[in-house]
Structure formats: C-alpha cells, structure tokens
C-alpha positions in Angstrom: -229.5 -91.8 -18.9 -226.1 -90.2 -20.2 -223.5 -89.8 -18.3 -222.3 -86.7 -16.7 -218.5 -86.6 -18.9 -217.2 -83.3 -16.6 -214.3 -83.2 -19.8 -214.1 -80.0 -19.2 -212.9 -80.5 -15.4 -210.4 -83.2 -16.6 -208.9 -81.8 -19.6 -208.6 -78.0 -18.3 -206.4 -79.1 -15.8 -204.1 -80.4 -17.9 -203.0 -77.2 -18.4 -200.9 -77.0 -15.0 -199.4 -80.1 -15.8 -198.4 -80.1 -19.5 -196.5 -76.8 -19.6 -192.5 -78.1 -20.0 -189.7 -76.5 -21.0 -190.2 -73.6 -23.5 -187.4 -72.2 -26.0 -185.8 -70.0 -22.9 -183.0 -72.8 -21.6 -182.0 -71.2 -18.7 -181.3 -73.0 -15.8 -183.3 -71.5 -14.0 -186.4 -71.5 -16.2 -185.3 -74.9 -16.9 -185.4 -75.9 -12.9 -188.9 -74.9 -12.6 -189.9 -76.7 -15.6 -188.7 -79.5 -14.3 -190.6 -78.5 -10.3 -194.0 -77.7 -12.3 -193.4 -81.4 -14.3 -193.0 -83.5 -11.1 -195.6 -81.9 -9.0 -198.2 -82.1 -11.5 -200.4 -84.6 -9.9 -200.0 -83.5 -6.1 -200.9 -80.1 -7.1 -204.2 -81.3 -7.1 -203.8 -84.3 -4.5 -201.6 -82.7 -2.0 -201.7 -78.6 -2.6 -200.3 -77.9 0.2 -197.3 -79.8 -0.5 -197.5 -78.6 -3.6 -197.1 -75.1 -2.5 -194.0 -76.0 -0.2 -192.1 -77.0 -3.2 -192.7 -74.3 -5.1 -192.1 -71.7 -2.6 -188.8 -73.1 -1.8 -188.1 -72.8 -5.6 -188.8 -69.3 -5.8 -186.5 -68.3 -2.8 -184.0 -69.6 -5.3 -184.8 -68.4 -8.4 -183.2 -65.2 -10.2 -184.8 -65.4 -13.2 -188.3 -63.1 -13.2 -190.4 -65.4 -15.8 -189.4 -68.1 -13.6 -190.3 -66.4 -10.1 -193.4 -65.2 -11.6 -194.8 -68.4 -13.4 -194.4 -69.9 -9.8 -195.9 -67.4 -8.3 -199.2 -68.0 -10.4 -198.5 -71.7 -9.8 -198.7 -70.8 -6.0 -202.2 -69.0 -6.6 -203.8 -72.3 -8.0 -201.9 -74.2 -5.5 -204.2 -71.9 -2.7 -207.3 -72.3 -4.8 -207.1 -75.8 -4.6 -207.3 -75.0 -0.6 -209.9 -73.2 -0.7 -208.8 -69.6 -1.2 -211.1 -68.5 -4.0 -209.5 -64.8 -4.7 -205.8 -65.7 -5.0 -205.9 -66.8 -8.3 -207.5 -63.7 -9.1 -205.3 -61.5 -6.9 -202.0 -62.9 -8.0 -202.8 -64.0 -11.3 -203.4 -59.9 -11.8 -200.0 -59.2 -10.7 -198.3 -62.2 -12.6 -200.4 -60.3 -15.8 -199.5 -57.2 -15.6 -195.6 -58.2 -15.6 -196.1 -60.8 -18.4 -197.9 -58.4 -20.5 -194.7 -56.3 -20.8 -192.4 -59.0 -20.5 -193.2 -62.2 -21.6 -196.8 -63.3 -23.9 -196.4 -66.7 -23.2 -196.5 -66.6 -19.5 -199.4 -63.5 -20.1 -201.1 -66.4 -21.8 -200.5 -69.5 -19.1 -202.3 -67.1 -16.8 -205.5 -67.0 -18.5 -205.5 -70.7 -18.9 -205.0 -71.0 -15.3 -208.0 -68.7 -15.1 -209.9 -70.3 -16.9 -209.4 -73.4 -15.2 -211.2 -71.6 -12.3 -213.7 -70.1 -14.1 -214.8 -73.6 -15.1 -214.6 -75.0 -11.7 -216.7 -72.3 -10.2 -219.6 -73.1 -13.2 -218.9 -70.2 -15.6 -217.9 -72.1 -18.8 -218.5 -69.2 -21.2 -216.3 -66.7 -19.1 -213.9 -70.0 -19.3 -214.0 -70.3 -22.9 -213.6 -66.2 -23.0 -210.1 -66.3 -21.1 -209.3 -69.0 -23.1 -209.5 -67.8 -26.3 -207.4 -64.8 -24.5 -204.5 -67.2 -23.8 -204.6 -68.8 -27.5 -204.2 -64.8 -29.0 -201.1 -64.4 -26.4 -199.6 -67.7 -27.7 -200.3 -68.5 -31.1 -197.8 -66.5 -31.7 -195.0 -67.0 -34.4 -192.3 -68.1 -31.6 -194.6 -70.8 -30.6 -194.0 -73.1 -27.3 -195.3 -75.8 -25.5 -197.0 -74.2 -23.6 -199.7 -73.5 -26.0 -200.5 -77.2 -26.1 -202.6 -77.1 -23.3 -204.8 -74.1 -24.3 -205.4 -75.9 -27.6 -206.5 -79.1 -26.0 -208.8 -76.6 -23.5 -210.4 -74.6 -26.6 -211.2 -78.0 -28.1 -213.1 -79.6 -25.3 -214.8 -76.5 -24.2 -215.7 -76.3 -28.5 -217.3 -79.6 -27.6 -219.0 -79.2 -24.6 -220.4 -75.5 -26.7 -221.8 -78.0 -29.5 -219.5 -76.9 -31.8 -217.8 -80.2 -32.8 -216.1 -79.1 -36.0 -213.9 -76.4 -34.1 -213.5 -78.8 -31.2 -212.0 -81.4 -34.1 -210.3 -78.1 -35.6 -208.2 -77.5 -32.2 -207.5 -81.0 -31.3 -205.8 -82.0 -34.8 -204.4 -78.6 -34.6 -202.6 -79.8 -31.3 -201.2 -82.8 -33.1 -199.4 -80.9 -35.6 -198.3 -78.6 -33.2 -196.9 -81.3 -30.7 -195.1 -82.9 -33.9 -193.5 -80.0 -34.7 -192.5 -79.1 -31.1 -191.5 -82.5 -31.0 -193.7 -83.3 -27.7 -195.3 -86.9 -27.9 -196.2 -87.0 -24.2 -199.2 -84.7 -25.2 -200.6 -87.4 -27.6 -202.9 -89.4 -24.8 -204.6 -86.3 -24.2 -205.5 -85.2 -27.7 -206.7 -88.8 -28.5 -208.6 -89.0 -25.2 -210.5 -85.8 -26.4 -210.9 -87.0 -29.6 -212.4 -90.1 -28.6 -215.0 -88.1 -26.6 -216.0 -85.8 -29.4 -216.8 -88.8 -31.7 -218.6 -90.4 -28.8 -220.8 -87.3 -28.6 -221.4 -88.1 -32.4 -222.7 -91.6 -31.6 -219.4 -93.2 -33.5 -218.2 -95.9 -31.3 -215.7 -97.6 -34.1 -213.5 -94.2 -34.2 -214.3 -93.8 -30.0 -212.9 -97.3 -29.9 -209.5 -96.3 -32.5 -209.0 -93.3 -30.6 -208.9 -94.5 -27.5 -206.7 -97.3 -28.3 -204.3 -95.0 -29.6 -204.4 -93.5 -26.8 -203.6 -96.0 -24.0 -200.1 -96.5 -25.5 -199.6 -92.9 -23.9 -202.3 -92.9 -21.1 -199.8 -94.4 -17.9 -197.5 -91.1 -18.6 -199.8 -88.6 -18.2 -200.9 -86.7 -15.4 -203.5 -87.7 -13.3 -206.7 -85.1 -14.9 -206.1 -86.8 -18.1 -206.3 -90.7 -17.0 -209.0 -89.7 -15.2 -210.8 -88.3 -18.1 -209.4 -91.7 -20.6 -211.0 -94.0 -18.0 -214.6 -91.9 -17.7 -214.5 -91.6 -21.4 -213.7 -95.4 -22.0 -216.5 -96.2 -19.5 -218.9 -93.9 -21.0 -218.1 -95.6 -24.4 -218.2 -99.0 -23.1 -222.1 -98.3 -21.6 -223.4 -97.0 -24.6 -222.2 -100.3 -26.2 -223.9 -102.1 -23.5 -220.8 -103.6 -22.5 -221.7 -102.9 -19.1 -218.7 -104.9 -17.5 -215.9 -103.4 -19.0 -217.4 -100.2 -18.2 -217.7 -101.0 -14.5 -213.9 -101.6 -14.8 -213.0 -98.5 -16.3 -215.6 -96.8 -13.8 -213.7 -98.9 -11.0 -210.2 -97.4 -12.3 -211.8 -93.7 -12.4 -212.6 -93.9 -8.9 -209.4 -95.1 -7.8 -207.8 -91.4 -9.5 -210.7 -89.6 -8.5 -210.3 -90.1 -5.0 -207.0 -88.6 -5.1 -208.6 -85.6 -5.7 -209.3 -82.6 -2.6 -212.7 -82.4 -4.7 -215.7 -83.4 -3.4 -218.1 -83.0 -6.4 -215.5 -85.0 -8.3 -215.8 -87.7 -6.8 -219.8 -87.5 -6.6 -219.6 -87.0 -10.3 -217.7 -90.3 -10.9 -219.6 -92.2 -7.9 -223.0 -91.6 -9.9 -221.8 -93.1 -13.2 -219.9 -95.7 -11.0 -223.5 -96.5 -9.3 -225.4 -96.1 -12.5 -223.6 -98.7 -14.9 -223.9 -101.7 -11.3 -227.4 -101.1 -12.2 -226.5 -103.8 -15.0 -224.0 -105.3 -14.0 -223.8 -108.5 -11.9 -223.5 -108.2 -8.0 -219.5 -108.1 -7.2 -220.2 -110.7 -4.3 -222.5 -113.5 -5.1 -225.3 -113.7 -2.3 -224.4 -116.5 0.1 -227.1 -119.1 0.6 -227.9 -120.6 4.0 -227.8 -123.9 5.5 -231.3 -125.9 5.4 
C-alpha cells in the first residue's frame, strides 16, 4: 500500500512560519517579524498562546502593515481553535487594506487562505488562491515572503500530477532564496524535492535530496520536519528498509503529536502502524518458566 504523504498539510504551513523580515526595516515591522519568527511552531501547538502574543503586539504597534499582518496572523491563530470563519472574516478586511496599500501582505493573505482551503479538503480552490498570492508577489520588488508561496505552488503542482511545474517552482525558490540571501528556507525546498522524485520512483536523488536537506532540517519549523521525517520514512519503505523507516515514522509522531490536529496524527499513526507490519516486535515476547 502507499502511504498517505499529506505534503500538502506539511508544507502549506510553512507559510506562517517562513515569512521574516521584508525590505520595510522598521522597527516596528521589524518587531513583528521577529513575534511571527519565534511563534512559528506554537501557533500550531499552542494557538491560544499564540494569539496572546500577538495581540499584545498589536496594542503596541503604529505601523498599519504591521497591525494588519497580525491581525490575519490572529485569524489563523482562531482557526486553529476551531473558528472556521475568521480567517475568512478577517482575512477580508486585512485584503481590502493590502490591496491599496501593500501587495505583499495582499499576497500573504491568500497563502494563509489557502492554507485553510487545503485543510478543509478543497485543494483546487487552494491551488486557485495560491496562484493569487504568487501574482501579488512576484513582483519586481520581490521579498521573502514569496518563498513560501513558491514552495506551496510546487507541492500542490505535485500532488496535481504536474511534476515538471512542481520541479519548476521548487528550483525557482532556490534561486530566489540565494538572491534574497535566505538559507534557512533550503531544508524545505529539498524536503519537497525529495518527495517529487520519490513520486517518480528515484530513490538515489530521494536519498541526495534528503541528505541535503538534514544539514538544515533541526532549524526549521515544526510543519517542515514533520514533513522531512514522513518523506524519509516513506522513502525508506519503498526501499524495504523497513527499520529505518519505523525510526523516521517514530520521530514523525513525536512532532505530530504536538499538533491540536486530530486527523494529523491519525494520518501519521496509520503509516506508523503500517511499516511494524514488517518490522520486528519492539519488545521481545518473554518466555515462561517450565
């Protein structure tokens, strides 16, 4: 059986965690970079927390890209909770004021969109809000913040079937990050491309990438060492190197868990349960006493 990747679950979300400081320096823009950069794991392990911090930030802001990209930060923040219309709610208001004002932020809020979009199931409407970020940001004043979206385009490419565009976006992101002089985004785009050439049955360039990318892998946030570790596994099984995948598997869980996300953590159990099918029992059975 193959496993259930869910790429597009790990790698979208990279796109609340990878968005750092843009050309604006600002201290105030350059304050909530630095919020939005700390809190990227416990947006999604402790939202409410998450929330708290970034409230407190706004009350202190005077800067209105900075109040607003915290207010859309606040709407996923209360997704993650359980509040399915704020990102819609607030992410309309955010638009409307980044539209006139400021196309990169007009851009980070269809990526957060879309990060919902594929959460709730609707991958093309995810892909479609997408490709509206990338328009907003590929701009000729480029930031970092269209890392992300590139990455996002790419897996979505690949989960599509389109494996040339997904390639297409990914190396695109490379060249972008060397130019914006951003190595920390590196683990991701290798991660990714490992998967795409493990959806082409190429284990030796699965195997190159993924090497390349655990020299980066410990710094990133937590979606994307999720998604190295599931990828790694899934590689690992199809090798029939069922141990080492069980390890990676083991490792996945562990991040997984951290997670307010129930399916999640089915997902990963599943492939988890799946590869002990060939593995040896963790605890040798005891024998008893004649």
């Amino acid at each position: 059986m193959k496993f259930r990747h869910f790429a597009s679950f790990a790698l979208l979300l990279i796109s609340l965690a990878a968005c750092h400081k843009g050309h604006d320096s600002s201290e105030d823009r350059a304050l909530t970079d630095s919020l939005l950069h700390q809190t990227a794991d416990i947006l999604f392990t402790d939202p409410r927390k998450a929330d708290s911090l970034y409230a407190d930030m706004q009350r202190q802001v005077t800067d209105s890209s900075a109040y607003h990209r915290l207010a859309l930060y606040r709407a996923t923040a209360a997704q993650r909770l359980g509040d399915t219309l704020a990102l819609g709610e607030a992410g309309n208001r955010v638009l409307r004021w980044a539209v006139a004002n400021d196309s990169d932020l007009a851009g980070q809020v269809w990526n957060h969109r879309a990060v919902g979009e594929i959460l709730y199931g609707r991958p093309d409407s995810a892909y479609a809000c997408l490709t509206k970020a990338f328009d907003y940001m590929n701009c000729s004043r480029k930031t970092k913040s269209l890392l992300p979206v590139c990455i996002n385009l790419a897996d979505m490419a690949q989960k599509k079937g389109d494996i040339t565009k997904s390639a297409y976006y990914y190396h695109y992101t490379l060249l972008l990050a060397d130019s914006l002089n951003v190595p920390n985004i590196y683990g991701a785009v290798y991660a990714g491309l490992a998967q795409t050439y493990l959806e082409l049955g190429n284990f030796r360039e699965v195997s190159r990438f993924l090497d390349l990318a655990e020299h980066y892998i410990d710094k990133e946030p937590i979606q994307t060492r999720l998604f190295y570790y599931m990828t790694r596994g899934n590689c690992m099984y199809y090798e029939h190197r069922y141990e080492e995948a069980r390890r990676s598997f083991d490792v996945s869980y562990e991040l997984a868990s951290g997670f307010n996300d129930d399916l999640l953590l089915l997902q990963v159990e599943s492939n988890l349960t799946e590869v002990n099918g060939f593995c040896r029992p963790r605890y040798p059975l005891l024998r008893g006493k004649p």
